[in-house]
C-alpha positions, 0 to 999 in steps of 0.5 A: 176527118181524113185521118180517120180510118172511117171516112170517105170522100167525093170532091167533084169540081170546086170540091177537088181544088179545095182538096188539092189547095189543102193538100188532103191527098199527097201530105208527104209531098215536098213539091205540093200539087196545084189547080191553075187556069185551064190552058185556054184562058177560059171557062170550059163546058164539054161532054167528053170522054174519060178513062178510068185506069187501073186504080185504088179508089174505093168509088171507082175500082170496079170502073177501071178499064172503063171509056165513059162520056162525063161532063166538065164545067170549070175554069180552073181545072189544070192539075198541075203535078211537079213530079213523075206520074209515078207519085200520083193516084190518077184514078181518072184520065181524059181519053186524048191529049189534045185540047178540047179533049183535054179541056184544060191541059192537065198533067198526065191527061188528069181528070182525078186522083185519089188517096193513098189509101182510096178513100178520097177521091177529087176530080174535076168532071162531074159525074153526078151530071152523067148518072142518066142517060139523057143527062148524056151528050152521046149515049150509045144507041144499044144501051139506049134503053138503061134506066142509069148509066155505069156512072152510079156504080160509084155511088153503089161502091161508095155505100157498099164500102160504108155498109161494110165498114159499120159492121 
């Protein structure tokens, strides 16, 4: 499935560890990635803020440069990374360092990451928990009024990549 040129992706939660556990994004890496416990020792469930840099996943490219509130509910959620930022494809990071903003101590502030080639995302915070605005901890007072939040946007992509890939 992940070799086929037709495929794409979304684990969210437990679906991101199976991914990592399987190693399904870095298959070249000696030095394997890994989700541990997160650093609190407990079961951790916030809305926070995310940042989507700059990055290659066919679901959230469009995202990038992107602050956005998305819902986390793990307790094993540390991405564990042994080796330079550089190697990885964060395609999603929490917006601070420090805990509870960084919920669970994660390497390089990681929230997701992506294949090489965008089409397999794994993260932990769940953005099919953020697609409406009331679903929203905190909304922004003059975006009230919007039916979805820019959260669908990955969805759209997603579909728009398997439309265009069956032509």
């Amino acid at each position: 499935f992940y070799s086929r040129k037709d495929t794409l992706s979304l684990g969210v939660c437990n679906g991101c560890q199976l991914m990592i556990e399987l190693d399904l994004l870095h298959p070249g890496h000696n030095e394997k990635p890994k989700m541990e416990h997160n650093v609190s020792g407990k079961f951790e469930s916030i809305f926070l803020n995310v940042e989507v840099p700059e990055n290659n996943s066919v679901m959230l490219k469009t995202l990038a440069g992107s602050k956005l509130g998305i819902w986390v509910a793990h307790g094993e959620g540390q991405f564990k990374l042994p080796k330079k930022e550089s190697n990885y494809n964060i395609a999603m990071k929490y917006s601070y360092s420090a805990y509870p903003a960084n919920p669970n101590g994660s390497d390089f502030d990681t929230a997701g990451m992506v294949s090489d080639d965008g089409r397999h995302l794994a993260m932990m915070p769940h953005l099919e928990r953020a697609i409406f605005p009331w679903q929203c901890a905190t909304y922004p007072k003059d975006r009230k009024n919007e039916d979805i939040t820019p959260w669908i946007e990955a969805f759209v992509n997603a579909r728009e990549w398997v439309e265009a890939f069956g032509k």
